[in-house]
C-alpha positions in Angstrom: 114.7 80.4 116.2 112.2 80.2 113.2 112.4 79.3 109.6 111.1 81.9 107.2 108.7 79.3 105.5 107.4 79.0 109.2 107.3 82.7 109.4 104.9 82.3 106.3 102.9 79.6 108.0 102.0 82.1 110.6 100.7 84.6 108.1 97.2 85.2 107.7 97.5 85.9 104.4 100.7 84.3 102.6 99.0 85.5 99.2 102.1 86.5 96.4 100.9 89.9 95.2 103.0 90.8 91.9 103.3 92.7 88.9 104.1 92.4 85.4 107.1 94.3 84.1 105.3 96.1 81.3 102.7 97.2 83.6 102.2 100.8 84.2 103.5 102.2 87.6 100.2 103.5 87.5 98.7 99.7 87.8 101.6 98.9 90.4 101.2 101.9 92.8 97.2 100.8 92.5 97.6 97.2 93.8 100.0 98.1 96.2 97.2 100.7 97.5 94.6 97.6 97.8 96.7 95.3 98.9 98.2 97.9 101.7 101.9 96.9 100.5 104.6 98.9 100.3 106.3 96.3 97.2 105.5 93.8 94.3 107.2 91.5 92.9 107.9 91.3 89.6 106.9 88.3 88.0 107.1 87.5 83.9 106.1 84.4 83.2 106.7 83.1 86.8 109.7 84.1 87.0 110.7 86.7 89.7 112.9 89.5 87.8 112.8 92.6 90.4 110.6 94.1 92.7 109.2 97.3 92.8 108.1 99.3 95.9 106.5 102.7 97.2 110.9 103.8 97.5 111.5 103.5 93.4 108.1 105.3 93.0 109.1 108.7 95.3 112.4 108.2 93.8 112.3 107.7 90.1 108.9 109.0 89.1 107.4 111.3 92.0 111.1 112.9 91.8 111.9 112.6 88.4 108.7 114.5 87.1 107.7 111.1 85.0 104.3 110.2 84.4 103.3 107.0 86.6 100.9 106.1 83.9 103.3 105.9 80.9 106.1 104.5 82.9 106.5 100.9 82.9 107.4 99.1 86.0 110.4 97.3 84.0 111.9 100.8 83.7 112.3 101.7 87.4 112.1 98.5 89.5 114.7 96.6 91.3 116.6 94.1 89.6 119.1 92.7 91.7 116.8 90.9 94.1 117.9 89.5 97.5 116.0 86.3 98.1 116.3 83.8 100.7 115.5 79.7 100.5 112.6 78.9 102.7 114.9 76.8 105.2 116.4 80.6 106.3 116.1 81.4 110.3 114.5 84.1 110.8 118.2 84.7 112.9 120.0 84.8 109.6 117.8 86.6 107.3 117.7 90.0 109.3 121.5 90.7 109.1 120.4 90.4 105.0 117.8 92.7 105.3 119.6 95.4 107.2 122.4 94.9 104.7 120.9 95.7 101.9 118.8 98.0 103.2 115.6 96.1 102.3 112.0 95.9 104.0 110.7 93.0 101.8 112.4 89.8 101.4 111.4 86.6 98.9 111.4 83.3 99.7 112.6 81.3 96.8 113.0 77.3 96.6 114.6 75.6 93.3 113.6 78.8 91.5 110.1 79.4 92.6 108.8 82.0 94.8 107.0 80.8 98.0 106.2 83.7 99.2 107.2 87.0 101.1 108.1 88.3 104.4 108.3 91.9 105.4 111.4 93.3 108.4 108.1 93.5 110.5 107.0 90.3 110.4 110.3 89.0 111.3 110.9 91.3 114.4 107.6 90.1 115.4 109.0 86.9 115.4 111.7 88.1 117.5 109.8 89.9 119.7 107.5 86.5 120.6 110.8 84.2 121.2 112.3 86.8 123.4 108.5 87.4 125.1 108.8 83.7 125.5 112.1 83.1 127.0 111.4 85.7 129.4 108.3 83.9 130.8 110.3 80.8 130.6 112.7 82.5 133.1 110.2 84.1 135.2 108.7 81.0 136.0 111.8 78.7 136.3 113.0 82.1 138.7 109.4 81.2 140.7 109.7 77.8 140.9 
């Protein structure tokens, strides 16, 4: 089984896309539109202090009648982030994800963020060792 930090090795694109707490939601729901992600980080002055995604926007603007635009992404993002090290298997980080219900996971070593990985691109992770094993079997089945 995988690391995460090979998991972000296997990216094409291990770029960190983040936010600023006192941005607008406005300016978050934007980047995640270019970026086609459904979270940011939140990053003040490199640190990571929450996360906000496409969920807190339905749920505590959309919902709440607030104005994306004079909302500040401090005000309705996640702060209790799960984060993983980089050393992580791929094995042990899904049970985290499903636990806390989460689709985006950060990859932190000695307090820096390494990057990101979503539940997809660890199922697709899954899905490869199992597609592999299989073949492994099929052939040792021929031989």
């Amino acid at each position: 089984m995988h690391t995460v930090k090979q998991i972000l090795g296997y990216k094409s694109s291990n770029d960190i896309w983040s936010v600023r707490s006192d941005a607008t939601v406005f300016e978050a729901i934007q980047i995640m539109a270019d970026k086609r992600a459904g979270a940011l980080l939140v990053m003040d002055d490199d640190s990571l202090t929450g996360i906000i995604s496409e969920r807190d926007y339905a749920r505590e603007v959309i919902l709440k009648g607030r104005s994306s635009k004079k909302t500040l992404v401090g005000e309705i993002m996640s702060t209790d982030v799960i984060s993983v090290p980089s050393t992580m298997t791929v094995q042990a980080s899904l049970p985290i994800m499903t636990e806390h219900h989460i689709r985006h996971l950060p990859i932190v070593d000695d307090d820096k963020v390494v990057g990101v990985v979503s539940l997809g691109d660890l199922v697709k992770d899954v899905i490869s060792d199992q597609q592999s094993t299989i073949e492994q079997l099929e052939n040792y089945i021929r031989s």
